[in-house]
C-alpha positions in Angstrom: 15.3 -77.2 22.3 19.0 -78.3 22.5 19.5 -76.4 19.4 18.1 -73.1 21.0 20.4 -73.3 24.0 23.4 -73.5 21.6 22.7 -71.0 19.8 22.1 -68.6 22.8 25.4 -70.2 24.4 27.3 -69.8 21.2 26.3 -65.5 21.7 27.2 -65.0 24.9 30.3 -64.1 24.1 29.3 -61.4 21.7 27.2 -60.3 24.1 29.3 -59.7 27.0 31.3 -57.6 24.8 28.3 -55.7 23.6 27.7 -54.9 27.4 31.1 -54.0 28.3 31.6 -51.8 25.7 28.1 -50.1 26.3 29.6 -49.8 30.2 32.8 -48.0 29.7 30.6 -45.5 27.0 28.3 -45.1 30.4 31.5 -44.5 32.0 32.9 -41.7 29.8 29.4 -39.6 29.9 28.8 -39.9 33.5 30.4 -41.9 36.8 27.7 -41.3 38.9 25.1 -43.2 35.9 28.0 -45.8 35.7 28.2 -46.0 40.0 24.6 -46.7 40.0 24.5 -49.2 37.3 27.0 -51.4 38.4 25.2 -50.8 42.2 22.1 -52.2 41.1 22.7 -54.8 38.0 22.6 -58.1 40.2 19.3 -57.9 42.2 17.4 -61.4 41.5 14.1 -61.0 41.1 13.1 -64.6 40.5 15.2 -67.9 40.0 13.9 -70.6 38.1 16.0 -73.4 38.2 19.9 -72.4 37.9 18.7 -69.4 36.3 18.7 -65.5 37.8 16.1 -63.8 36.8 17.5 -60.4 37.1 16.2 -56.6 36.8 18.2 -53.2 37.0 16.0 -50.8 39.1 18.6 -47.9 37.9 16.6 -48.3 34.5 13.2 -48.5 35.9 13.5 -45.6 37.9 14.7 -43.9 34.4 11.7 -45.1 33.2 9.3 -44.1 35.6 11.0 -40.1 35.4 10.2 -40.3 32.1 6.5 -40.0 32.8 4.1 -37.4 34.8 3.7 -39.3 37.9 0.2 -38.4 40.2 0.0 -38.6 43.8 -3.4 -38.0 44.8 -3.9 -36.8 48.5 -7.1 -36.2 50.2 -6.9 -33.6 53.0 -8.8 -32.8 56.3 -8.2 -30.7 58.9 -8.2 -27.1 60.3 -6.3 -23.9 59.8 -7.3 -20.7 61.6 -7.9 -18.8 58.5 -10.1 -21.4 57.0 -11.4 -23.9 60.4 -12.8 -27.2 59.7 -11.9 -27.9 56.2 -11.8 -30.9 53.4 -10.8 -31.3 50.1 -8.3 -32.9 47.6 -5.4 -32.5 46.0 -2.2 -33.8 44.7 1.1 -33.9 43.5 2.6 -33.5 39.6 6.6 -34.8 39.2 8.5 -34.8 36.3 12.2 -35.1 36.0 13.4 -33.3 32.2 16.6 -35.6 32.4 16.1 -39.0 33.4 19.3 -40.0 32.8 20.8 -37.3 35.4 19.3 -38.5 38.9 21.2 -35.0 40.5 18.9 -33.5 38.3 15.9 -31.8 40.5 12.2 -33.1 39.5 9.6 -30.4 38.7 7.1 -30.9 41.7 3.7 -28.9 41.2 1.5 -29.6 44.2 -1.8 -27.7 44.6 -5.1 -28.7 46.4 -8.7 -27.7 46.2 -10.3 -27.2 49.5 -13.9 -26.4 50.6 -14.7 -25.7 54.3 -18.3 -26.2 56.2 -18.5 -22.4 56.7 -18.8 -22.2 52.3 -15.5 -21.2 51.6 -13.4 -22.4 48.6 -9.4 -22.5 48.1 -7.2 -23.5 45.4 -4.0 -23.3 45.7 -0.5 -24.8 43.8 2.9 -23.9 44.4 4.8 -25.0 41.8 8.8 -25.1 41.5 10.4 -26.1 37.9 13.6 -26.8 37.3 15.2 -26.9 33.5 18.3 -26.6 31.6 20.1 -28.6 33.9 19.2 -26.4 36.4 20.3 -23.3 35.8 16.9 -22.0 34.7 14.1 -22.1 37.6 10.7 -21.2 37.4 9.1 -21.1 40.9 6.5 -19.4 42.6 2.5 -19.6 43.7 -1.2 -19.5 42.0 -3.6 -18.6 44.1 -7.8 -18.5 44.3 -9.8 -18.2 47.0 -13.8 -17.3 48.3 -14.0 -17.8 51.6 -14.4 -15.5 55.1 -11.2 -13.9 56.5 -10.8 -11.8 58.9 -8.9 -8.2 60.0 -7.6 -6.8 63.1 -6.0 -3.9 62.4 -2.6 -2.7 61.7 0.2 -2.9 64.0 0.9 -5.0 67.2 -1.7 -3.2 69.6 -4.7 -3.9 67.1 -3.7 -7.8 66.9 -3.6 -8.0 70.8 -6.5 -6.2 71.7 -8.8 -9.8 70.0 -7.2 -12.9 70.8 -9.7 -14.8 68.2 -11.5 -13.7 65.6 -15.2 -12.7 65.8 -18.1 -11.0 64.0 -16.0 -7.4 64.5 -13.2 -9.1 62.7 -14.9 -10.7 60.0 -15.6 -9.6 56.1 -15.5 -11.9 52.5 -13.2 -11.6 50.2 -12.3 -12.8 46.5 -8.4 -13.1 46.4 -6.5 -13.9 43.4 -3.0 -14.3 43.3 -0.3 -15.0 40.9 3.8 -14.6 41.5 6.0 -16.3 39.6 10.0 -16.0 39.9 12.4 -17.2 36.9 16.1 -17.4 38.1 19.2 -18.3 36.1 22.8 -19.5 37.4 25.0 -16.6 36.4 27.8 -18.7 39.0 27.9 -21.9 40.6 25.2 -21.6 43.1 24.5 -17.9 42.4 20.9 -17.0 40.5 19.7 -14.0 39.5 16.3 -13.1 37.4 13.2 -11.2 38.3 9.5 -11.7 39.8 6.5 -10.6 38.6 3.3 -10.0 40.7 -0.1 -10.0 40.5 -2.6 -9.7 43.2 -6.7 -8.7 43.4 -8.7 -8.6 46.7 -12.3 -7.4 46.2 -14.0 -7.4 49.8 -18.0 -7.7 50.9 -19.9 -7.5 54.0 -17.1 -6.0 56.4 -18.2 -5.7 59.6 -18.6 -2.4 61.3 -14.7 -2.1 63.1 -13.4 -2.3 59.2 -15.9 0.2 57.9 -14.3 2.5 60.2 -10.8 1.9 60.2 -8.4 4.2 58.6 -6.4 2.0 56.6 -9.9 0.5 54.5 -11.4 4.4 54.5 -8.4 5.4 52.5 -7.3 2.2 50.3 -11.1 0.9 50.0 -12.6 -2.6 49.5 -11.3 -3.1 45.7 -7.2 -3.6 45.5 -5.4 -4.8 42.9 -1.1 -4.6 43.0 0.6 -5.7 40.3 4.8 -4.9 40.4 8.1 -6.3 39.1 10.9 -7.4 41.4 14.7 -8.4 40.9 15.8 -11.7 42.9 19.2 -12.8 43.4 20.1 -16.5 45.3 23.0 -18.2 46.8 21.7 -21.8 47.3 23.9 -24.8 48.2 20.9 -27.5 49.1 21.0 -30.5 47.7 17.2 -30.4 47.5 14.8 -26.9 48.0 12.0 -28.4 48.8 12.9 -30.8 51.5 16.8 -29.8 52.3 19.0 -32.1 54.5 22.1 -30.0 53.7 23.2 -26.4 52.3 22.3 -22.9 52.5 20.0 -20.2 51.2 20.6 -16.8 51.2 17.5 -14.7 48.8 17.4 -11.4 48.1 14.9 -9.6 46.3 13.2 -6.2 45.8 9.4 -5.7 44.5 8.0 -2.6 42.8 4.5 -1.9 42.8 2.8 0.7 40.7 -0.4 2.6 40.2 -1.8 2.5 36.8 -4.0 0.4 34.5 -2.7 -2.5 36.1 -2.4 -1.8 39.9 -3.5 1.1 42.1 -0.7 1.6 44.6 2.7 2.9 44.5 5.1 1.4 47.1 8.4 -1.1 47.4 9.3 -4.2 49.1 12.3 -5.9 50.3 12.9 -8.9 51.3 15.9 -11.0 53.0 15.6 -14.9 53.5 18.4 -16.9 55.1 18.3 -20.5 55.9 20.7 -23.5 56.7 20.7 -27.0 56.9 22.9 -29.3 59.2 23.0 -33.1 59.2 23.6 -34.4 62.6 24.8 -37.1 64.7 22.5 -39.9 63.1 23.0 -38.9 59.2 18.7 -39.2 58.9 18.4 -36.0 60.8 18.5 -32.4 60.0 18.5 -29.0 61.8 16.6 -26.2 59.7 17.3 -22.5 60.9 15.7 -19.7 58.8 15.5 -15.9 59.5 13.5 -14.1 57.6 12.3 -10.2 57.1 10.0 -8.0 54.8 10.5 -4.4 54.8 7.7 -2.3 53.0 7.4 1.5 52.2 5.0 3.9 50.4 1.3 3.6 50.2 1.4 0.0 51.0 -2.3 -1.4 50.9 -3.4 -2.9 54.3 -4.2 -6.3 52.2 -0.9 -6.8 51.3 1.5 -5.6 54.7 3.7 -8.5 55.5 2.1 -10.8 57.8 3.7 -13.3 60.6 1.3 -16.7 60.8 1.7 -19.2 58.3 1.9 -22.9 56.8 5.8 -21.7 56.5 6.6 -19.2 59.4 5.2 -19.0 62.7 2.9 -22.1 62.4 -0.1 -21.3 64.7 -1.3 -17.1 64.4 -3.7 -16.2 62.7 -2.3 -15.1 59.1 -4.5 -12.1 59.2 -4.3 -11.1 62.9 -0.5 -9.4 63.0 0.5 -7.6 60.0 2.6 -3.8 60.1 5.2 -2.1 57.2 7.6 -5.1 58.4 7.5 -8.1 59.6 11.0 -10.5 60.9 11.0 -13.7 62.6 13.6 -16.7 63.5 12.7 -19.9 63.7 14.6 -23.7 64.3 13.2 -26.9 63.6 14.6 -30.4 64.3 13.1 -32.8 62.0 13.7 -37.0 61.5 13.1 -39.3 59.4 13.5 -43.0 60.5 15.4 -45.2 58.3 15.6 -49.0 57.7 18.2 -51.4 55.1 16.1 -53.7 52.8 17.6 -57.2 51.8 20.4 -55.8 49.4 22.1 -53.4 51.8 20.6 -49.9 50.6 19.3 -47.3 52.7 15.4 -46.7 52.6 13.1 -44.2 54.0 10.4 -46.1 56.2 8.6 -42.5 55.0 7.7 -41.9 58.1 9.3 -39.1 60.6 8.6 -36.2 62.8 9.6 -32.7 63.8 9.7 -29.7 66.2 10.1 -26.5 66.0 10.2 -23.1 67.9 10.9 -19.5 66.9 10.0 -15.8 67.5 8.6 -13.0 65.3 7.9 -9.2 65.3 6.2 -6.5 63.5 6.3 -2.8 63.8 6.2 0.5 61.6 9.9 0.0 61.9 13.0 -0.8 63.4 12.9 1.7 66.1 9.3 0.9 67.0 10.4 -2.9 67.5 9.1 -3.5 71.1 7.5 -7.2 71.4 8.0 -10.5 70.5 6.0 -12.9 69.5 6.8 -16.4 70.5 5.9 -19.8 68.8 6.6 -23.5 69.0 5.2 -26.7 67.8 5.7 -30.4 66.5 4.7 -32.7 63.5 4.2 -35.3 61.8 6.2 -36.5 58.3 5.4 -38.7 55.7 7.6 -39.0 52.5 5.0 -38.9 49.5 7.9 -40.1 47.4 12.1 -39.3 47.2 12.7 -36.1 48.8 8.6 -34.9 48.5 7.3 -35.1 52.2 3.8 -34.5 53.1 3.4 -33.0 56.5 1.4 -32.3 59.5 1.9 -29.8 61.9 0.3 -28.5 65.1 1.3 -24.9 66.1 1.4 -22.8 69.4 1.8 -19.1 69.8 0.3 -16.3 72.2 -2.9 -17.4 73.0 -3.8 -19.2 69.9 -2.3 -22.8 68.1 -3.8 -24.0 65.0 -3.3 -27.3 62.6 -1.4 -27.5 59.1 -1.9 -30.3 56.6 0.6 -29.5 53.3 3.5 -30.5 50.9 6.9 -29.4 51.5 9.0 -28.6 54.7 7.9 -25.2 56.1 11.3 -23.8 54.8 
């Protein structure tokens, strides 16, 4: 035994060396690896004795982004487009450097959801991030079978029923598919293009649909399918759940008639948003306007729409919809915080947030002559470092509704 410890005394030298030349390698590649190193080298685990048992979490978390990590989530709850619903889902990660912790994970949430009324829902949107970066891949994949319902187009026609009912009802198989692929041409500038895909095939309309306008001349089978050109400023430090920066997107969509699609028309689209840190460091102020401007044969299915999980939390998604669609809105959200027993900050991972904000539709700017109001609060729940899980309850004219989702709303 005596002859061990010699031996393992005789190498620390050797080894110390070993480790300091390893550091200052560390330190030439990268300071903020070398930062969190030296951070985290000295947490004891376990003594024995005189011994330290130590660990370095830096690795293990290295480790750990190595793999595909799985949060399962289970959902229940109600939306005003689906009601009473239940289901499951999840949440992919995986981060393509694990030696670069700036480096944003690829997060791919989705859910499968089936509602007492029959109706069935998947849905993933999935943001990848590669190259360091500069290459994104971001956007939505969509199924669904369920009942939905239609007012109308324009303001007047979304008024006139404050909920929907057997005049507002139909089926409908939706599929959906919309992916957008940026690259950094500058630092924080991307560029790249979108590509769409969309099919609605509706059944058993009720008699108001049969005998609007819109569905007599576009008819219960659409399909769209255009190409678009996107170009981003983006300073956040995180998209998905941002705590500082700004957003400014810009894109244009054209849709064409053809084997693939049957309408001609164009879309633009303008989304601004910033991020302020406030007095307590753990909270953020979120502002985002946001507006869709359509022209040409624009099918009724596909008119921009104010209600959402992400914009005016509470309408109807189906009940307002018009050539364009615009709407503000401001949410305070906070996350409580707590030190463990070595002096680092940690999310408790719980937090809430409230919001308000107004939206319009019309044919177009000159025919602007309402407003729509909403406001609303929730719950948050970090699923794991900057992925939050959240739960929101939303008011508007008439009408609220509950959310249960992935993400901040913007």
């Amino acid at each position: 035994m005596t002859y061990h410890i010699k031996r393992v005394l005789y190498r620390l030298p050797v080894l110390f060396i070993i480790l300091l030349c390893i550091q200052y390698s560390t330190a030439q590649e990268s300071d903020t690896i070398q930062k969190t190193a030296l951070k985290d080298t000295n947490i004891i685990v376990r003594r024995l004795g005189f011994i330290n048992i130590t660990r370095n979490p830096y690795q293990d978390s290295i480790k750990n982004h190595r793999k595909l990590r799985a949060i399962p989530v289970v959902v229940a709850g109600y939306t005003p487009e689906l009601g009473a619903l239940f289901g499951a889902g999840g949440l992919f990660t995986y981060r393509s450097d694990p030696y670069n912790n700036s480096l944003k994970p690829n997060i791919i949430p989705f859910n499968i959801l089936y509602t007492t009324e029959g109706a069935f829902v998947f849905r993933t949107m999935y943001s990848l991030y590669f190259l360091k970066d500069r290459l994104r891949v971001r956007g939505e994949l969509s199924i669904k079978n369920m009942d939905d319902n239609y007012w109308g187009v324009g303001y007047k026609r979304g008024r006139a029923i404050s909920k929907p009912d057997t005049s507002t009802s139909y089926h409908k198989e939706y599929w959906n598919f919309n992916p957008r692929i940026t690259y950094q041409l500058f630092h924080h500038l991307h560029a790249g293009i979108k590509l769409n895909y969309s099919r609605t095939n509706i059944f058993d309309a009720s008699n108001m649909i049969k005998n609007d306008y819109h569905f007599i001349k576009q008819g219960r089978f659409i399909t769209n399918t255009g190409i678009g050109i996107v170009a981003e400023y983006d300073t956040r430090d995180f998209p998905e759940s941002a705590t500082k920066g700004m957003y400014v997107g810009l894109s244009t969509d054209f849709f064409f008639s053809g084997a693939l699609g049957d309408f001609n028309y164009r879309s633009f689209e303008i989304d601004i948003r910033k991020y302020i840190q406030l007095i307590f460091c753990n909270d953020v102020l979120a502002i985002q306007f946001k507006s869709i401007f359509t022209d040409g044969d624009v099918p009724w299915t596909d008119m921009p729409k104010l209600g959402s999980v992400f914009g005016l939390r509470g309408y109807h998604m189906e009940r307002y919809r018009d050539k364009m669609a615009s709407y503000i809105q401001t949410e305070y959200r906070y996350m409580f915080r707590r030190q463990n027993s070595v002096k680092r900050d940690l999310f408790i991972r719980h937090g809430f947030a409230i919001w308000g904000g107004v939206g319009t539709i019309a044919n177009s700017f000159s025919d602007i002559n309402h407003i729509l109001p909403n406001y609303g609060f929730g719950y948050r729940v970090e699923l794991m470092r900057n992925v939050i899980g959240r739960a929101d309850f939303g008011i508007g004219n008439d009408t609220n509704a509950f959310y249960f989702t992935i993400n901040q709303a913007f």
